[in-house]
LOLO-624844 format. One record per residue: x, y, z of N, C-alpha, C in turn; residue number from 1; residue in one letter. Coordinates in steps of 0.05 Angstrom, whole numbers. Layout:
// LOLO-624844
SITE  n.east  n.north    n.up  ca.east  ca.north   ca.up  c.east  c.north    c.up  pos  code
SITE       X        Y       Z        X         Y       Z       X        Y       Z  NUM     A
...
This chain:
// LOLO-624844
SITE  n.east  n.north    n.up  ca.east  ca.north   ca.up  c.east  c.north    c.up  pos  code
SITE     185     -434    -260      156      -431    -255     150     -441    -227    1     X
SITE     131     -428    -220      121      -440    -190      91     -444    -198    2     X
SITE      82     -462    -182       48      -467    -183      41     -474    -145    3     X
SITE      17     -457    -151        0      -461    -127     -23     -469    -125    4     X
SITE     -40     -486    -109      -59      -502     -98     -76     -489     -83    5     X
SITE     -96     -475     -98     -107      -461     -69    -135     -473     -68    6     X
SITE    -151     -491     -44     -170      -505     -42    -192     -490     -26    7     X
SITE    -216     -506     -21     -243      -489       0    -253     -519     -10    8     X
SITE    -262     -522      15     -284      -546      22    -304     -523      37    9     X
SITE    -330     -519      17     -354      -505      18    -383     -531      22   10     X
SITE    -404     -519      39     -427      -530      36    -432     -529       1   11     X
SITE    -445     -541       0     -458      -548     -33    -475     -524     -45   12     X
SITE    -492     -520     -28     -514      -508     -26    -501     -467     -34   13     X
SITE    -477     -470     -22     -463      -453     -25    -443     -443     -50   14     X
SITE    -450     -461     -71     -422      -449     -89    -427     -441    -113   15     X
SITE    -453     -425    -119     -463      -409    -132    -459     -369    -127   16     X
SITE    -458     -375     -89     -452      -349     -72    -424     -347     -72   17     X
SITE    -406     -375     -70     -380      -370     -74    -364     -365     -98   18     X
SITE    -381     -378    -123     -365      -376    -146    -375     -349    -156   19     X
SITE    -386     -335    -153     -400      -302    -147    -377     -287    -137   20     X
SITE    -371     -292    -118     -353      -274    -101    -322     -275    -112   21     X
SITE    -317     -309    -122     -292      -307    -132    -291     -294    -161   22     X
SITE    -309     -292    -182     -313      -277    -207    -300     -252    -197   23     X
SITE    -319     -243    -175     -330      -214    -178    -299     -201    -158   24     X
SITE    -293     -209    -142     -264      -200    -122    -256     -214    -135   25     X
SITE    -243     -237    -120     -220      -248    -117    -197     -246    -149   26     X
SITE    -212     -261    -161     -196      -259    -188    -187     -242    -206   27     X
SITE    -203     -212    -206     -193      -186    -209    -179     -183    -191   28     X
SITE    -172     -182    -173     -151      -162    -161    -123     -197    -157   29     X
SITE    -131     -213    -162     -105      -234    -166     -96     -225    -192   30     X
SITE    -114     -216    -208     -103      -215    -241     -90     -191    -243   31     X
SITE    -101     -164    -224      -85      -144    -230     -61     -143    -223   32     X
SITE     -53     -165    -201      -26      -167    -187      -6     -178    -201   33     X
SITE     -19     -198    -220        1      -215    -239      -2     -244    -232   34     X
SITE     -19     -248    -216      -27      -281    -219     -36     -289    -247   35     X
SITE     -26     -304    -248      -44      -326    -269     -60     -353    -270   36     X
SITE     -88     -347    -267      -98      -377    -263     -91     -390    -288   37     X
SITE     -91     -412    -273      -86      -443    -300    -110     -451    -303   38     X
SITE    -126     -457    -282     -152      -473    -289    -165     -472    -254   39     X
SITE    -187     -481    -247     -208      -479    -234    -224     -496    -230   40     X
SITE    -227     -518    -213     -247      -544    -213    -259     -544    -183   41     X
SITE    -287     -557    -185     -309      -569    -174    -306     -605    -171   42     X
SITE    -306     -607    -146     -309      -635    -145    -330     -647    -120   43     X
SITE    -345     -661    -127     -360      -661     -99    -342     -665     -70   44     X
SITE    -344     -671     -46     -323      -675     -26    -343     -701      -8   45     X
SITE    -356     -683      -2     -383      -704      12    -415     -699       9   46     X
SITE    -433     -715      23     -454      -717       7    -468     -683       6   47     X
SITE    -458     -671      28     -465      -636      31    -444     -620      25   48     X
SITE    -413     -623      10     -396      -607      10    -389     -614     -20   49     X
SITE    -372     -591     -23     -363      -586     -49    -332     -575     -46   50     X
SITE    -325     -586     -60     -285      -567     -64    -277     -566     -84   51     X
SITE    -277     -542     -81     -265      -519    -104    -231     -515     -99   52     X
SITE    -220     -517    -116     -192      -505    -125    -184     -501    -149   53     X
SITE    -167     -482    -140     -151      -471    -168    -124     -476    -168   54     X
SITE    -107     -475    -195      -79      -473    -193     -74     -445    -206   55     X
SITE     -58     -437    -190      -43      -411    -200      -9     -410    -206   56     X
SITE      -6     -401    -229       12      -397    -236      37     -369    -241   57     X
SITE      59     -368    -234       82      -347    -218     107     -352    -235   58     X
SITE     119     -327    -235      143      -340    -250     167     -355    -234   59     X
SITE     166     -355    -213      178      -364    -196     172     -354    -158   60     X
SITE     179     -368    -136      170      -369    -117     163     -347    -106   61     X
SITE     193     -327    -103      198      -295    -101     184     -282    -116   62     X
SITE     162     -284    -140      148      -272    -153     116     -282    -142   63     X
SITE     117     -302    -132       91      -309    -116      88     -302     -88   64     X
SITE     111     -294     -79      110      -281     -57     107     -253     -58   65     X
SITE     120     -249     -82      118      -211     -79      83     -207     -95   66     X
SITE      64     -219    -108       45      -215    -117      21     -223     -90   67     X
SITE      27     -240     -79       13      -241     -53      11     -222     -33   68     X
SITE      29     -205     -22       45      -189     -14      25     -166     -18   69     X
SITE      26     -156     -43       17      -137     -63     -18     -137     -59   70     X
SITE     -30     -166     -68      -58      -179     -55     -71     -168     -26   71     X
SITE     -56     -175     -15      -59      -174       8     -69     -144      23   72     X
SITE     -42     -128      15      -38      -101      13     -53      -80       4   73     X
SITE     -66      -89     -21      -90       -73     -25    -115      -68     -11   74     X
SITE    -116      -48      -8     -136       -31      17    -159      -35      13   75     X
SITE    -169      -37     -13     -200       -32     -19    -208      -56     -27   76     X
SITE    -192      -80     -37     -189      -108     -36    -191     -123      -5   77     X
SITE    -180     -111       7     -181      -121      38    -209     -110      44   78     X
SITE    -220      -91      48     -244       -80      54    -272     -100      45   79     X
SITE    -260     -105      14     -283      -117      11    -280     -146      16   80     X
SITE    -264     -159       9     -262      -181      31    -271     -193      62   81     X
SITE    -265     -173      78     -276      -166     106    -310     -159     101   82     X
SITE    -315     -144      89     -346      -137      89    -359     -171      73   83     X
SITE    -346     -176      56     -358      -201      48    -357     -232      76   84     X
SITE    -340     -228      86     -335      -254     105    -358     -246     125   85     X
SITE    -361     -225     136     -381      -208     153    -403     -211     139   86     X
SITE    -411     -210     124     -433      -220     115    -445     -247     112   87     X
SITE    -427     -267     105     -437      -290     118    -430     -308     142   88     X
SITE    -412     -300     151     -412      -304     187    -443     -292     190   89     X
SITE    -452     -272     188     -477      -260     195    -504     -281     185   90     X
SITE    -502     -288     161     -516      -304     155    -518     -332     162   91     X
SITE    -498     -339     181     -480      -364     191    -476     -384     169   92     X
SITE    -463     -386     146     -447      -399     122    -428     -403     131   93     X
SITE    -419     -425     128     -393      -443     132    -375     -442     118   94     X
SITE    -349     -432     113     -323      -444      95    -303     -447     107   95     X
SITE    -295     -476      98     -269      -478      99    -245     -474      89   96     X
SITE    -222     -459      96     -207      -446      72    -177     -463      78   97     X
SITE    -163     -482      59     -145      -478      69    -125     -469      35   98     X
C-alpha cells in the first residue's frame, strides 16, 4: 500500500467555497481514477486560516503514479479546474496548495 498527504492552508472564511469544489470536482474524478480516500480533516492553522487534508490511499506507488497520471490527463477535469482557479484569482481568494 502507498498513502498520500495532500494538504491546503485556505483563508477560513473560505472553506465552505472549497469544500464545494472538492465534493463537486475533485473527488469524482480522483474516484473515477481509482483513488481511494481514507479520511478528510479540518484543523484550524491560524487565527484567519484553516488546513484541510486528506489521505489517499493506492495499491502501491506505480499505481499512484499511474492514477495521477490519468487525473491529470483528463480533459474536461483539467478544464474545469482551470475555469475554477480563474475564477477566484478573479475574485482575488487566496490558496495555498501544497
Amino acid at each position: 500500500m502507498f498513502y498520500r498527504r495532500k494538504f491546503y492552508i485556505i483563508k477560513t472564511e473560505f472553506v465552505d467555497i472549497f469544500n464545494k469544489h472538492f465534493n463537486e470536482t475533485n473527488l469524482p474524478n480522483q474516484l473515477k481514477h481509482g483513488a481511494r480516500l481514507v479520511g478528510r480533516w479540518m484543523v484550524p492553522h491560524t487565527d484567519t486560516t484553516t488546513e484541510i487534508f486528506a489521505i489517499w490511499e493506492y495499491d502501491s506507488y506505480e499505481s499512484y503514479q499511474e492514477i495521477e497520471k490519468n487525473v491529470r490527463s483528463d480533459s474536461e477535469h483539467v478544464k474545469k479546474i482551470n475555469a475554477w482557479y480563474e475564477q477566484m484569482v478573479a475574485e482575488s481568494t487566496c490558496i495555498k496548495n501544497s
